[in-house]
N, C-alpha and C positions, 0 to 999 in steps of 0.2 A: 135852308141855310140862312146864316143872320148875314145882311149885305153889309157893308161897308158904309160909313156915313160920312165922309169925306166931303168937304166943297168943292164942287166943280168935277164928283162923281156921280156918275150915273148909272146903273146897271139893269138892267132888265131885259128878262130871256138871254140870251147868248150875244145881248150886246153891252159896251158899256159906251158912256160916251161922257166925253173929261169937255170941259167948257172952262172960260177965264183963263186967267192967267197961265200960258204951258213954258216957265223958263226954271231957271236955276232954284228959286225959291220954292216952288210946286210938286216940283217932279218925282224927289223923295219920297213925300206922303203919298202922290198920287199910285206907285211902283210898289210901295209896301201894301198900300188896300189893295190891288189887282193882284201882286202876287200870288196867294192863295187861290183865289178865285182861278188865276192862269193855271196852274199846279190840276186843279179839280176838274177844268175842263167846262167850267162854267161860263165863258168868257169865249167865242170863237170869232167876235168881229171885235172893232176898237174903235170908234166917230173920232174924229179931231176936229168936226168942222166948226163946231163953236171954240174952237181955243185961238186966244189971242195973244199979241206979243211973243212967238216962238224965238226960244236963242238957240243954241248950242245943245244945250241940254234940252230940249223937245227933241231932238232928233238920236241924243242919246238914250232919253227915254222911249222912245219909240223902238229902238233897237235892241234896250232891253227888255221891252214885255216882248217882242218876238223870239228872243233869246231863252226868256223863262217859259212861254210855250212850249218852243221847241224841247227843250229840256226834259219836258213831260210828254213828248210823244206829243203833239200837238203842235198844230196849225193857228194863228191869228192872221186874220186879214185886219188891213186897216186902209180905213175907207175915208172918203169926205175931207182931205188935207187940206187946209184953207193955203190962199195965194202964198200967201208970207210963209209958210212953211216949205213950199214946193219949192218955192225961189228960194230960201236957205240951203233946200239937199241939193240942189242942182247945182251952187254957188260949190258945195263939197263934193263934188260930181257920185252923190251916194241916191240921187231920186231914183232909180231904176230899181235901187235894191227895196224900197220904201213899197212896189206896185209888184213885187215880185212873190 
């Protein structure tokens, strides 16, 4: 399968891992290359831990690749949330859901 060539994606074997910038300007493109990929089953874990400056929208991108998983019968874990992301879901009391 041809991967995505996106900046700030990563994919290989059944991981992908997004680095740089995770806010409102990123998350689009980063959601449209992993779509597919999630859909296929190509994709069963997610890294965030190189991603920097998370807002609002990291967390709702995080929500929707779990969402387009699940949709296909599928499972994503996501692993390696750096500080600033944890301390943002916890701030929207939604981190429990992020480890679940």
């Amino acid at each position: 399968m041809t991967r995505p060539s996106i900046e700030g994606l990563e994919v290989s074997g059944g991981s992908a891992r997004v680095s740089g910038v995770l806010a409102l300007e990123s998350v689009a493109s980063l959601l449209g290359a992993l779509e597919p990929l999630l859909a296929r089953g190509e994709i069963s874990s997610l890294d965030v831990s190189a991603a920097r400056s998370p807002d609002s929208a990291a967390l709702a991108f995080l929500f929707a690749c779990r969402r387009r998983a699940a949709a296909h019968g599928r499972a994503l874990h996501i692993s390696a949330l750096p500080q600033a992301l944890t301390a943002l879901a916890a701030l929207y009391g939604v981190d429990a859901l992020l480890v679940a």
